[in-house]
N, C-alpha and C positions, 0 to 999 in steps of 0.2 A: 545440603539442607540450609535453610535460610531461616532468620527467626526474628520476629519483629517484635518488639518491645512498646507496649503503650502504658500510660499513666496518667494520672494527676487526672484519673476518671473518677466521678461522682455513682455510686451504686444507678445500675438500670441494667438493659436490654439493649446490646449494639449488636449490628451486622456489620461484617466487614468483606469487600468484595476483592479478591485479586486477580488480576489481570496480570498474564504472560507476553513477555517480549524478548524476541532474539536479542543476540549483539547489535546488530546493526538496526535495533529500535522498531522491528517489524513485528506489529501485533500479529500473535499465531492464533486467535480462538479462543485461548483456553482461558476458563473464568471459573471460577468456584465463589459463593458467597457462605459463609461460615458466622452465623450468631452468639454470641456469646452473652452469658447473666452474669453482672459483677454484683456479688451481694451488698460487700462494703466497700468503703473510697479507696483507692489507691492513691499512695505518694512515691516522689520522687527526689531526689535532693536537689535544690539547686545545680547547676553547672557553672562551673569558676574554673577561670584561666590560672594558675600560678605559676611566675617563672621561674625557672631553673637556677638551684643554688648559686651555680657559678657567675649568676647578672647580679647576684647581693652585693652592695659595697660592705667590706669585710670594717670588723671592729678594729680599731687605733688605738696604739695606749695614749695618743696624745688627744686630747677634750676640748679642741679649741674651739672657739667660734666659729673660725674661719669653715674647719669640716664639720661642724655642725651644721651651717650654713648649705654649703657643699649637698651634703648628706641628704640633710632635707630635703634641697631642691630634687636630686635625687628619686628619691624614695616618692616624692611628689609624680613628679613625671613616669615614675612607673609604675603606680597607683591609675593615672590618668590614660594613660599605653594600656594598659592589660584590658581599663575597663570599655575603653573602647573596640577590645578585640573581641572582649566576651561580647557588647553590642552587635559588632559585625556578624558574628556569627550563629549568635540565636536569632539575627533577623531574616526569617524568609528571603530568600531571591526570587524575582520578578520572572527574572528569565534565563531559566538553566540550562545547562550547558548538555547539550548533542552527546552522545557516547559515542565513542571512538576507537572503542575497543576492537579488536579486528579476530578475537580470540572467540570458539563459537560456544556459546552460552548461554543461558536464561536468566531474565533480569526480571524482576517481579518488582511490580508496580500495587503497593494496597492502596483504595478509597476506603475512606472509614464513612459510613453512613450513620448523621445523628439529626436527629430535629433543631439541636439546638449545641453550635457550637461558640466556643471563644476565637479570639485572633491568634493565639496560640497554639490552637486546636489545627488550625487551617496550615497545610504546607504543599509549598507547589509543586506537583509531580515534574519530573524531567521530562518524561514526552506524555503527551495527553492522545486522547482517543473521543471522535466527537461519535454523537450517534448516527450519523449519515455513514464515517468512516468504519464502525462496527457493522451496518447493513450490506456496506457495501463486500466486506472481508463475508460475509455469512452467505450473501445471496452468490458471490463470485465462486465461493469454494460448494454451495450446490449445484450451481452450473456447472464448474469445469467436472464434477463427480461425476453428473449426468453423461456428458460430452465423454469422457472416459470412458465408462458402460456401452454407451451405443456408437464411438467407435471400434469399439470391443466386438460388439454385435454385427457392426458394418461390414467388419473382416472377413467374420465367418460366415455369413451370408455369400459373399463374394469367393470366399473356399469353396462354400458348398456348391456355388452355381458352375464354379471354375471343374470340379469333380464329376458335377454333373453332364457338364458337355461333352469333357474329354471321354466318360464314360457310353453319352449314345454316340459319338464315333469311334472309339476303337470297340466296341462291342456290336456293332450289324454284322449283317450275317454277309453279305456285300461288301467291300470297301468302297469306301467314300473317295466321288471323284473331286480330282485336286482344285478344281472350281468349286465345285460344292462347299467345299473345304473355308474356302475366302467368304461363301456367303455367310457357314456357321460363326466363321472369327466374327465377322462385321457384324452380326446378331449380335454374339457374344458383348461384342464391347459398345454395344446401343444398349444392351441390358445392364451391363455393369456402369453405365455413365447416367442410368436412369435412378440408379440406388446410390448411387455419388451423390445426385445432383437433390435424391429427393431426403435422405438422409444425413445430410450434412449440418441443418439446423435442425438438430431436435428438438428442439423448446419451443417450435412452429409446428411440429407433427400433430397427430391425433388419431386417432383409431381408424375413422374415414380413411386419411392417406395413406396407411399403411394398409389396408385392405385394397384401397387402389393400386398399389405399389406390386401385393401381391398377384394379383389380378394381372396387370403388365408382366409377369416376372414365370408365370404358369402361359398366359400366351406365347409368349418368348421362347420357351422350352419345348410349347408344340410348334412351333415351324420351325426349330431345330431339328426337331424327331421329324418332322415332315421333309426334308428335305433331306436326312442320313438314311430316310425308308425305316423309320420305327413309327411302331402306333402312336398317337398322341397321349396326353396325359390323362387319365379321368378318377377320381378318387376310388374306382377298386385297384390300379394299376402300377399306385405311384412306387416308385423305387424308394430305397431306403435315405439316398438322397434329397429327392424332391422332399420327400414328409420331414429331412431336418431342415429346408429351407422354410416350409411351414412352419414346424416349430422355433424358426430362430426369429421369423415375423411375431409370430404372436407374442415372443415372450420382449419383442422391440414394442408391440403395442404396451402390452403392462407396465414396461419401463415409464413409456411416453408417460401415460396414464399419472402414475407414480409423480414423477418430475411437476407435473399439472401441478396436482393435490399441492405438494410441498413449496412450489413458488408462489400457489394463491397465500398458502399460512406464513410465506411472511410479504404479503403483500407484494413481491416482486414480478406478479403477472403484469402486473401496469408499466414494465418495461417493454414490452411488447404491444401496447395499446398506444395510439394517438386520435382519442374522441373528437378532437377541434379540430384536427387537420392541420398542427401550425409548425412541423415537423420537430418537434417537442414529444416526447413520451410524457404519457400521465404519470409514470412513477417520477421524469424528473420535473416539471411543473410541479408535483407538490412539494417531493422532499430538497429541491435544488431551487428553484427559483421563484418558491412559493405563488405559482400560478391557478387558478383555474381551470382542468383541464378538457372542463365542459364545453364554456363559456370563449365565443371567439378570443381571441390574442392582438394585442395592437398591431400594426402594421406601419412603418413608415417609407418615406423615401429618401433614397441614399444613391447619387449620382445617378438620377433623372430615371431610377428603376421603382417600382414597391418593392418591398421587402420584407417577410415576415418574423417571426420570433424567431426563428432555428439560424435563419439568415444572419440578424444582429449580434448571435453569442459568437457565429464564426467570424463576424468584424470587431469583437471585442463591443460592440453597447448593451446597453441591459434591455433586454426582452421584455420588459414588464411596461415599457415609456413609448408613447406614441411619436416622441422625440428623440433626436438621437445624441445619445446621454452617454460615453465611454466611461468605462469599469477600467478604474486602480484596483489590476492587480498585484496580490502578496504572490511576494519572491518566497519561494521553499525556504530561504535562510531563515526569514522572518515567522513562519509556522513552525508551531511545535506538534503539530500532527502527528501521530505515528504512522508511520508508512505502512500500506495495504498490500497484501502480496496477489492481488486480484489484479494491480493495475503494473504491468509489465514492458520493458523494452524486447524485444524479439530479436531484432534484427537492424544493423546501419549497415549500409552497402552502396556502392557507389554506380552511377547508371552505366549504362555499356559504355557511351562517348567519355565516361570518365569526369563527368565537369560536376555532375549533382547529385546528392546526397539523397539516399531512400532510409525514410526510418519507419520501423513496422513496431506494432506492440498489442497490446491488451489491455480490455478494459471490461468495465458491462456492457451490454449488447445496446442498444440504439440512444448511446451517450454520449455527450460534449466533452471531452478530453484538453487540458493546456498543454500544450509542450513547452519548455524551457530548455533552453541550450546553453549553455557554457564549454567556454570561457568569453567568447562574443555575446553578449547579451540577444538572443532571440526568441520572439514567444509569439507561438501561433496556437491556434484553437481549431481540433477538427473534431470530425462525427467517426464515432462507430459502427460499424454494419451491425447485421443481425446476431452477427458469431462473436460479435463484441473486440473482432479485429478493428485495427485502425492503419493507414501507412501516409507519410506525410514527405513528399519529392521539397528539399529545400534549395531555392533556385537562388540565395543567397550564395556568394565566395565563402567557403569557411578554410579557417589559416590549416595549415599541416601541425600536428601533433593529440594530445590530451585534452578531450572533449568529454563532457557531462550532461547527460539529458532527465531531465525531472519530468513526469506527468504527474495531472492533477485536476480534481474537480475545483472550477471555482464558481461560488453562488453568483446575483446579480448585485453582493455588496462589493465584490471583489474579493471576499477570503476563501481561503484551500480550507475544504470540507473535507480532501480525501487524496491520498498522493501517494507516489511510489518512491521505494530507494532512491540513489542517482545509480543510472549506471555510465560506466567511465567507456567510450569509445576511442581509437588511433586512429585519424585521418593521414596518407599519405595520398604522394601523387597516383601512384598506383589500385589504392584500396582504400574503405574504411571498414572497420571491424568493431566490433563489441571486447570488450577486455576480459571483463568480469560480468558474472550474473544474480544480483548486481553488482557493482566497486562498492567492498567492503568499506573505502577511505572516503566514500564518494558521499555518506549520509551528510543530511542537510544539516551544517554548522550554527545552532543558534547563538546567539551575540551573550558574550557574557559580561555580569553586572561588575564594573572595577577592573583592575587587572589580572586578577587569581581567577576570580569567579566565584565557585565551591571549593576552593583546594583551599579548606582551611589551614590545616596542619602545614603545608608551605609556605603560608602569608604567614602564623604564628610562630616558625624554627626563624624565615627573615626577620619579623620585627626584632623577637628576642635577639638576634643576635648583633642587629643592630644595636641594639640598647647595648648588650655587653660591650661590643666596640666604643662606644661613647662612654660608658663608666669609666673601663680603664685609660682613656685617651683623661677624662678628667682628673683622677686619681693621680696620673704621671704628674701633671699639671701640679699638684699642690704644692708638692715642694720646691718646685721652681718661684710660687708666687711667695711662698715664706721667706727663702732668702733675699728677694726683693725687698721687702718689706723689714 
């Protein structure tokens, strides 16, 4: 259980909204918003640093100047120490520090939502969540839902039609000659490369294709039966078979149907539209690179070709400029994004010849993707297909060893809108592999403010004990300077 503590609130009506995150800083979904009525103020006490008995310089029976002096100074500078730590520490940091924790757990992130806050009210979350990077975690985890179900369905259709075959040949009354035999496989597997080929993206389906589908798939089945010497199919005849492959169609159409409805409500049918033609999706023209997805796209030229918007993002310039203008992009270190579990590494493998490097992953479907490599600094930009796979051949030398890959949406300002883990790959002469899924060590390192960062309690046991070091090194000291004197 976790329990947060707020104060030094004025009587009103707050909402408070929490947002959940793995160990490795990956937003999972989950939000709750909880309102609360405070009727009267709440207080808090100050926060004050005091140090440790043992940094006192102890009382003397001797009153002289000299430790008076001494003392002072003292008491002075640890007056000035403390109040500077208590400074350090009730001041927000700018830029916090990455969790590193590798233990698996939930980290709760609260915003406090108020009309009107102070500068003391304001503190900066450790990893932030923008609203691209929220849509994009929602619309990914409807899609892959969808993709799950009707491969789910794809299977069974393929059971069913597989049961079905085997069923009009070992059931004639005839045996089926062993030619015959090769025409039914060769049907067979025309029909099941037709429910591959047509159900593989279903977020492109619709009720039409799937009644086309079945239509192909009840043909198929009578020139099967035609060629084992069985009657053909007609709906007073069908086996119990044939009527589940019906039923497993229609209940693919309601699915599709389904998936429709709920990518219109949150707008993410407009990933699958391009109204300009400028190979740009209308979902990302508005929410990625604030385009117009009407209205033509500029166009430029770049070594003696035109080239359109979708062209420019894959050369790194901004698609929005009829010149060509390259985008500084942000390094993963530099984002405090929280990482989307929508956008994934799959797969690094190395080509047959052994010389070049295949990396495969996930994303949303007809979307601009960065790659980043480490520990060689490399960044390439590709597209997603329909199924919102991606694979990118790097015809770069990369050294042998521990390798890190980041994907990431970047807008036409150059900042990461939306990014994934790192995960940690091993390149050798023979192979390269995936490690982890992702490398738990691999999350993106944000720069911390000083040397500690947030580790207050570590920077305040050092000072303090520094300062005790220095009292007693002074204190030895005094009676050395009295017998001088």
């Amino acid at each position: 259980m976790t329990t947060f503590t707020d104060s030094n609130r004025p009587a009103g009506t707050y909402t408070y909204r929490l947002n959940a995150f793995t160990s490795n800083n990956i937003y999972s979904g989950i939000s709750n918003d909880v309102t609360v009525v405070i009727g009267t103020n709440t207080t808090t006490p100050n926060t004050s640093v005091t140090p440790p008995a043992s940094t006192n310089v102890p009382n003397t029976t001797t009153n002289t100047e000299t430790n008076n002096g001494v003392a002072g100074k003292i008491d002075s500078f640890l007056d000035k120490t403390v109040n500077n730590i208590n400074t350090f520490i009730n001041t927000p940091t700018t830029t916090p520090p990455a969790s590193t924790n590798t233990t698996p757990s939930t980290q709760t992130n609260l915003i406090k939502e108020n009309t009107v806050k102070t500068s003391e009210e304001i503190s900066k979350p450790i990893i932030v969540t923008s609203e691209f990077s929220l849509k994009v975690q929602d619309i990914g985890s409807t899609i892959e839902g969808f993709q799950n179900v009707n491969n789910n369905l794809k299977d069974q259709l393929v059971k069913k039609i597989n049961e079905n075959v085997d069923s009009i040949v070992n059931n004639t009354e005839v045996p089926v000659q062993k030619n015959n035999i090769e025409k039914i496989n060769n049907l067979r597997d025309s029909l099941l490369e037709k429910i591959n080929s047509n159900l593989s993206v279903s977020v492109n389906l619709n009720s039409t294709d799937v009644n086309n589908l079945k239509n192909e798939i009840d043909k198929g089945i009578n020139n099967i039966k035609k060629i084992a010497g069985e009657s053909t199919v007609t709906p007073e005849n069908q086996s119990s078979s044939t009527k589940d492959i019906t039923n497993t169609l229609n209940t693919i159409v309601q699915t599709v149907n389904n998936q429709a409805e709920t990518l219109k409500s949150q707008g993410a049918d407009l990933i699958y539209k391009d109204t300009n033609k400028d190979g740009i999706s209308d979902y990302d023209s508005v929410h990625v690179y604030n385009m117009n997805p009407v209205l033509p796209s500029p166009v430029s030229n770049y070594d003696g070709k035109v080239v359109n918007a979708a062209d420019k993002i894959l050369l790194g310039y901004d698609p929005t400029k009829t010149e060509l203008v390259k985008i500084p992009v942000e390094q993963p270190a530099e984002s405090n994004i929280a990482p989307v579990t929508t956008y994934k590494v799959k797969e690094v493998s190395l080509t047959t010849d052994k010389k070049e490097i295949v990396i495969k992953g996930q994303a949303l479907p007809n979307s601009f993707i960065t790659l980043y490599i480490y520990s060689t600094p490399i960044m390439v930009t590709v597209k997603t297909d329909s199924k919102g796979e991606w694979q990118y051949t790097l015809d770069k030398e990369l050294e042998n060893g521990d390798h890190t890959v980041y994907t990431a949406t970047v807008n036409n300002s150059g900042n990461i809108i939306a990014k994934s883990s790192g995960y940690l790959f091993t390149k050798t002469a023979e192979a390269a592999t995936l490690k982890e899924f992702p490398a738990p060590s691999a999350s993106v390192s944000v720069n911390r403010p000083g040397m500690f960062g947030n580790n207050n309690n570590l920077l305040l046991a050092i000072v303090i004990s520094g300062i005790s070091l220095m009292i007693i090194l002074i204190i030895l000291a005094i009676p050395n300077k009295k017998k001088e004197k």
